[in-house]
C-alpha positions in Angstrom: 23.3 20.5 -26.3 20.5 22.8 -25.9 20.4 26.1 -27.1 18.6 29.6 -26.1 15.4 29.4 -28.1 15.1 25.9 -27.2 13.5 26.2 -23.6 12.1 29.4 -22.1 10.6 30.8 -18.5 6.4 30.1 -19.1 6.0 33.8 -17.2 2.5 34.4 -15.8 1.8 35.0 -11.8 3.7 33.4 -9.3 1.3 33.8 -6.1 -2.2 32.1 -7.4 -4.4 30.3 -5.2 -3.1 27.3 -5.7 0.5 28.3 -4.7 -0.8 30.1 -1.9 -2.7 26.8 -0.4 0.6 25.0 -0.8 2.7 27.4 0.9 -0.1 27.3 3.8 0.8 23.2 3.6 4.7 24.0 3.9 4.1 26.5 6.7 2.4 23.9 8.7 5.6 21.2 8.0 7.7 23.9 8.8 6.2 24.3 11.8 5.9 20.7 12.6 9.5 20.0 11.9 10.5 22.7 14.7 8.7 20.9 17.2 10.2 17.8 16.0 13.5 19.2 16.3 13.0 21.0 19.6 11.0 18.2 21.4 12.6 15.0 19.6 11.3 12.1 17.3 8.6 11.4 20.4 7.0 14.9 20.2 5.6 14.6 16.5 5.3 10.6 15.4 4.4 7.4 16.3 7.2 5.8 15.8 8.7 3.4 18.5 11.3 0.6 19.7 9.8 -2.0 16.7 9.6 0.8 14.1 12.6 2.8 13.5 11.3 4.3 10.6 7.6 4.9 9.5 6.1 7.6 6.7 8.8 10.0 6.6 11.4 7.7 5.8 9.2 5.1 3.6 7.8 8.1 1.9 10.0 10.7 1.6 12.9 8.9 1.4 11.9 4.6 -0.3 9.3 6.1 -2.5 10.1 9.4 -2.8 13.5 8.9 -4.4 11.9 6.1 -6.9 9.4 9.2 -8.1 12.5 11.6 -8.4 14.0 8.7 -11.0 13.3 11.0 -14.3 15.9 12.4 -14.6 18.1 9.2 -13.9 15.9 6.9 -17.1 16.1 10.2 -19.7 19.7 10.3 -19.0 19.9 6.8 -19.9 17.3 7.1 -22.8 19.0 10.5 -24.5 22.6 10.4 -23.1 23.2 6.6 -23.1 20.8 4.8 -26.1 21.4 7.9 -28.0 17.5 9.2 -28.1 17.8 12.6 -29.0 14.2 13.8 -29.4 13.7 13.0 -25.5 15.8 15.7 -25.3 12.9 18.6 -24.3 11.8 16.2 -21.4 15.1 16.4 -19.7 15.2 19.7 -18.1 11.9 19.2 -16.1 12.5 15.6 -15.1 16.2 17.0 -14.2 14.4 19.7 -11.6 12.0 17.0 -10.2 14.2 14.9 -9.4 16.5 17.7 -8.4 13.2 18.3 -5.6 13.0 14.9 -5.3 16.9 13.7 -4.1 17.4 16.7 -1.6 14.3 16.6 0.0 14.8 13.0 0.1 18.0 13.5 1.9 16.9 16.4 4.1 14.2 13.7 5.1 16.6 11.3 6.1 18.4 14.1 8.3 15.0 14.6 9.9 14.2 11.0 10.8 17.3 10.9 12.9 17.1 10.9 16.4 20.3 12.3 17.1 20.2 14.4 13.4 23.1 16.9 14.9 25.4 13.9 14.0 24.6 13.4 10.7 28.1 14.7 9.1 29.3 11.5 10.8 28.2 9.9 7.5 31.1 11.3 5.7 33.4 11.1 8.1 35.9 8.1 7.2 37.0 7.2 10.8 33.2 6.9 11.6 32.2 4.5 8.8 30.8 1.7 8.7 31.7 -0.1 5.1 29.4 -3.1 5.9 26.4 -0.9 6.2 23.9 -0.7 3.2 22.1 2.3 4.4 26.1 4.2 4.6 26.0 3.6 0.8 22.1 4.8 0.0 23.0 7.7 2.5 26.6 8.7 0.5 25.0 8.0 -2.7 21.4 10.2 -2.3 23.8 13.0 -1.0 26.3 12.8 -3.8 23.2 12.4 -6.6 22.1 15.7 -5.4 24.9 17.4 -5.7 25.4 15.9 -9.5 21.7 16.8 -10.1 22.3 20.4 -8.8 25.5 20.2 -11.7 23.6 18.6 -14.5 21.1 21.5 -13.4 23.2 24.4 -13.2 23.2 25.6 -17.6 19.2 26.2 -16.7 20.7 28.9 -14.1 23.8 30.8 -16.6 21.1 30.7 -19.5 18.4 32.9 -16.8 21.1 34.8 -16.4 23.6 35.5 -19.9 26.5 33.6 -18.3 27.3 32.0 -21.5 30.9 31.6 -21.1 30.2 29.3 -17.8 27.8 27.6 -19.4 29.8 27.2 -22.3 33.0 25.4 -20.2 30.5 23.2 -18.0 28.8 21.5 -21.1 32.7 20.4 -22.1 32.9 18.4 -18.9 28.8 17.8 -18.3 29.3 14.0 -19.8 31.5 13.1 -17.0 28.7 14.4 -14.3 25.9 12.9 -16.6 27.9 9.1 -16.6 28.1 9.9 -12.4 24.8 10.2 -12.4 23.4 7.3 -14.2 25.7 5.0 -12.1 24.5 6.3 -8.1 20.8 5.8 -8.5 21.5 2.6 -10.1 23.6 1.5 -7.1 21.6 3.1 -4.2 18.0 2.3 -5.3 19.4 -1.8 -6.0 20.5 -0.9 -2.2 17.5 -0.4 -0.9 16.3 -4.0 -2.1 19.5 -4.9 -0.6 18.0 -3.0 2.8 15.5 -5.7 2.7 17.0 -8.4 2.3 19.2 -7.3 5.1 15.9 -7.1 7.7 15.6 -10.5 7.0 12.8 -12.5 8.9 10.7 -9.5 9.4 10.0 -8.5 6.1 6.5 -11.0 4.7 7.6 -13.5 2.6 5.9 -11.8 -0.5 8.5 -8.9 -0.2 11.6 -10.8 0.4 13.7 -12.6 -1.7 17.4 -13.5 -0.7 18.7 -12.2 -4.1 16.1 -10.4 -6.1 15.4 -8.1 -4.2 17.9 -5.5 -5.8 16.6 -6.5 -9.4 13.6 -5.7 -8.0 14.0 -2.7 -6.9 16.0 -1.3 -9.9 13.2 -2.0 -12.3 10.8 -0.3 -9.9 12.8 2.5 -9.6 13.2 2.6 -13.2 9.4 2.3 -14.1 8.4 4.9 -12.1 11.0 7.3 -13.6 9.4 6.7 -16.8 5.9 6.9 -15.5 6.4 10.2 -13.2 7.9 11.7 -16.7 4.4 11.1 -17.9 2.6 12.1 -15.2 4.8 15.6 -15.2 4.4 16.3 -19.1 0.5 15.9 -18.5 0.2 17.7 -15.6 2.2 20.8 -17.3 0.2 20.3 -20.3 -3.3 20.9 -18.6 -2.3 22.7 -15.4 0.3 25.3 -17.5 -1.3 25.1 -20.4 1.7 23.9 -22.1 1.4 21.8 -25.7 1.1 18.3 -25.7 4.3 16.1 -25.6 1.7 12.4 -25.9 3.7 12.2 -29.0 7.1 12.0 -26.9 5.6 9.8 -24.1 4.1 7.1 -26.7 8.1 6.4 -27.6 8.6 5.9 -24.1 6.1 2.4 -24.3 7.8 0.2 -25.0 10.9 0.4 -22.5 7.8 1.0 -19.8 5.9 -2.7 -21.2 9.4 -4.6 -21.3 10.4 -3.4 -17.6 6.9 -4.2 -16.3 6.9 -7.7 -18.5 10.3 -8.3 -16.8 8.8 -7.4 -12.7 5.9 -9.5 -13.3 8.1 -12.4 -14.8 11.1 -12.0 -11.6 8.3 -11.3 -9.3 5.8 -13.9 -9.5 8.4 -16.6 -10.5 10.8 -15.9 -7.9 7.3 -16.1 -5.4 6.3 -19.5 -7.1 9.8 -21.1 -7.0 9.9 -20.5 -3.1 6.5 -21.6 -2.7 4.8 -18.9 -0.8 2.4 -17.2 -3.6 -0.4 -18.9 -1.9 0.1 -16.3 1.2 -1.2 -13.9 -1.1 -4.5 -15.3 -0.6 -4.9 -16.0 2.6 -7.2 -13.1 3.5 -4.5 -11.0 5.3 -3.9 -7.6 5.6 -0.6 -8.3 3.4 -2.3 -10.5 1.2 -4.6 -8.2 -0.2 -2.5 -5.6 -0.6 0.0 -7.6 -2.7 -3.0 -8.5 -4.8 -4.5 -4.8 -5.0 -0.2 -3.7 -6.1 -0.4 -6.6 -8.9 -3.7 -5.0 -10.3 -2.1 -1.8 -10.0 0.8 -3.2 -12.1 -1.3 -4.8 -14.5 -3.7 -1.8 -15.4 -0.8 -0.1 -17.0 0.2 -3.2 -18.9 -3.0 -4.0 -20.6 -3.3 -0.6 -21.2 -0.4 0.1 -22.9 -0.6 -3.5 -24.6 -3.2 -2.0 -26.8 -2.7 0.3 -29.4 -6.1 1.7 -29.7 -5.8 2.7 -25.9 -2.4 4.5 -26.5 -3.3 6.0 -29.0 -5.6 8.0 -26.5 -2.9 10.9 -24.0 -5.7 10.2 -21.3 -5.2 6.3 -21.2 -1.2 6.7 -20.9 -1.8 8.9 -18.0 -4.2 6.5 -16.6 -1.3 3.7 -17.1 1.4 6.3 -16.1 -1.2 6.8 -12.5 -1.6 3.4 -11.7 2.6 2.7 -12.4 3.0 5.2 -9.6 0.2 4.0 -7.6 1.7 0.4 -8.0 5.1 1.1 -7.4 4.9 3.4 -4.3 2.7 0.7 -2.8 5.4 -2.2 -3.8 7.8 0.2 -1.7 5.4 0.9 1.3 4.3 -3.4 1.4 7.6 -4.3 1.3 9.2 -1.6 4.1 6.2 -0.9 6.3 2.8 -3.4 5.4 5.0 -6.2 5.0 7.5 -5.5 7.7 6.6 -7.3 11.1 9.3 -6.7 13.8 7.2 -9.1 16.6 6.6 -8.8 20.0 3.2 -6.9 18.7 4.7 -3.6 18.1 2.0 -1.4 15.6 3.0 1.5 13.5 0.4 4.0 12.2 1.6 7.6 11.5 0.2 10.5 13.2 -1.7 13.3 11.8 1.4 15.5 12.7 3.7 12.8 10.2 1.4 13.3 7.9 1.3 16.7 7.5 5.0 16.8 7.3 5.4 14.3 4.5 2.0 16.3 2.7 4.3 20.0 3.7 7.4 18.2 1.9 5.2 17.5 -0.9 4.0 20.8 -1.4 7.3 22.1 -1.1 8.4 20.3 -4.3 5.3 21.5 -6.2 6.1 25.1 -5.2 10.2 25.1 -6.1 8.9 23.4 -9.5 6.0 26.0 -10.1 8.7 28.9 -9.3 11.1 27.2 -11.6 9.4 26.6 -14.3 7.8 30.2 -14.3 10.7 32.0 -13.6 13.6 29.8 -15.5 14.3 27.8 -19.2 12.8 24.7 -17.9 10.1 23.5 -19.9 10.0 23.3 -24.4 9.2 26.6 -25.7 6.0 26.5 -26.7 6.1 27.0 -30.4 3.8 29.2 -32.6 1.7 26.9 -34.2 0.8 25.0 -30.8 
């Protein structure tokens, strides 16, 4: 387990520009989400009778959650295949996806129209058992509280509570075991969501069993990738030392996952006959092409050695995973979804500014955290 002069607070000021144009983006969510609250659903989106869901819950919730799945693929890699020397990227891809999960389900409370029954969820007498979204809403909301467990040693070592810190690392496996097994079920859910929309959902996003496979190796790709992303954003932006040499070990898992979508993907597409939608000019067409370039930039890219061996060219792949894998997300529950009787979606500016507020909001609680608490590698001496 780690130890004291493993990971350390980076120090410096809190309140820089930056940090004060995010808070100014919170402020404005804030705001919006008081209206929204006050007024209803009505009062701030553009959502309507054929779109029960639009950015908020797409973003903040479909994508959203798949970006927070860091921690979820380094607990696999360190705690379940045994990778030790991951071990310094767990604590930050922990508090992402510690941002990621509650936010996630805070934005689920928000998208509800009647939100002051939300506790309904966990009531037994009020559940429905054949309901996928029951188990993606028990499961987000019991993954946060494990992440806020797997968490908590980063809080007794900021403050000397050894001993407490000493008795949860004897019972931390059994949290860490929990927590490999919810994200796995509820993000194969959501493909399961999808299936269960049926008709609506384009034929280039639905599959009557893949679609959990599907999503699982998304979800898992863009763990992988946002660890990436977050290693080389804290190495320019905190001035941090590289960890390239950490992330490069991290290839291969990334090329056999992406190797596996493109395999399930397109085969599953030419085996039911409609991968000839995907050039038919349309809206959805195109954007399943532009997500399969998307997918494919990071897989020539780290196909070749002499591009890997290059930190900016893995973030360029780790980019375009994201890229690709939100947009998979957003086809498949918003482009692609088509619930007739010519109903349009497009989110307001107001919608917007929330999901950009929430955003901010996680860049801030990580900026805090990592300046204030043992979050990131010390940085050592000769580095």
């Amino acid at each position: 387990m780690s130890h004291h002069h493993e990971h350390a607070p980076i120090g410096g000021r809190l309140i820089t520009l930056p940090f004060l144009f995010l808070s100014a983006l919170a402020l404005i969510a804030v705001v919006l989400l008081v209206e929204r609250f006050m007024y209803g659903l009505g009062a701030v989106t553009n959502l309507n009778d054929g779109f029960p869901w639009g950015i908020w819950v797409v973003y903040d919730i479909v994508v959203g959650t798949g970006f927070a799945c860091g921690g979820y693929v380094l607990a696999l890699t360190v705690y379940i295949a045994n990778k030790g020397k991951y071990h310094p990227l767990v604590r930050p891809a922990l508090l992402a996806s510690l941002f990621g999960y509650s936010l996630g389900g805070l934005g689920a409370i928000v998208d509800m129209g009647r939100y002051w029954n939300f506790y309904q969820m966990f009531n037994p007498a009020q559940q429905n058992f054949n309901s996928v979204m029951l188990e993606v809403g028990l499961c987000v909301a019991a993954y946060s509280i494990v992440l806020f467990i797997e968490f908590l040693p980063v809080i007794f070592e900021k403050f000397r509570a050894d001993e407490w810190k000493k008795k949860l690392e004897k019972i931390l496996f059994i949290f860490i075991a929990i927590g490999v097994l919810l994200p796995t079920m509820h993000q194969s859910s959501l493909g399961s969501l999808l299936i269960a929309m049926g008709g609506k959902v384009h034929p280039l996003w639905q599959s009557a069993y893949l679609m959990p496979v599907l999503a699982i190796t998304t979800a898992m790709m863009l763990g992988f990738s946002i660890v990436i992303f977050e290693g080389s954003m804290a190495t320019v932006g905190l001035r941090q030392p590289s960890e390239t040499h950490l992330h490069r070990g991290l290839i291969k898992v990334i090329r056999a996952l992406l190797v596996l979508f493109f395999i399930v993907r397109l085969g599953d597409l030419l085996y039911r006959g409609v991968l000839g939608a995907a050039f038919s000019g349309t809206l959805q067409g195109n954007m399943f092409l532009l997500e399969m370039v998307l997918f494919l930039i990071p897989l020539v890219v780290l196909s070749s050695a002499n591009l890997v061996r290059q930190g900016r060219f893995l973030l360029i792949a780790a980019v375009s995973l994201l890229l690709a894998g939100a947009l998979y997300r957003f086809n498949a529950f918003l482009i692609g979804f088509d619930p007739g009787a010519g109903y349009i979606y497009f989110p307001s500016v107001k919608e917007l500014l929330v999901s950009i507020g929430i955003v901010a909001i996680e860049i801030l609680g990580y900026l805090f955290f990592v300046k204030m608490f043992p979050v990131l590698p010390k940085a050592h001496a000769h580095a």
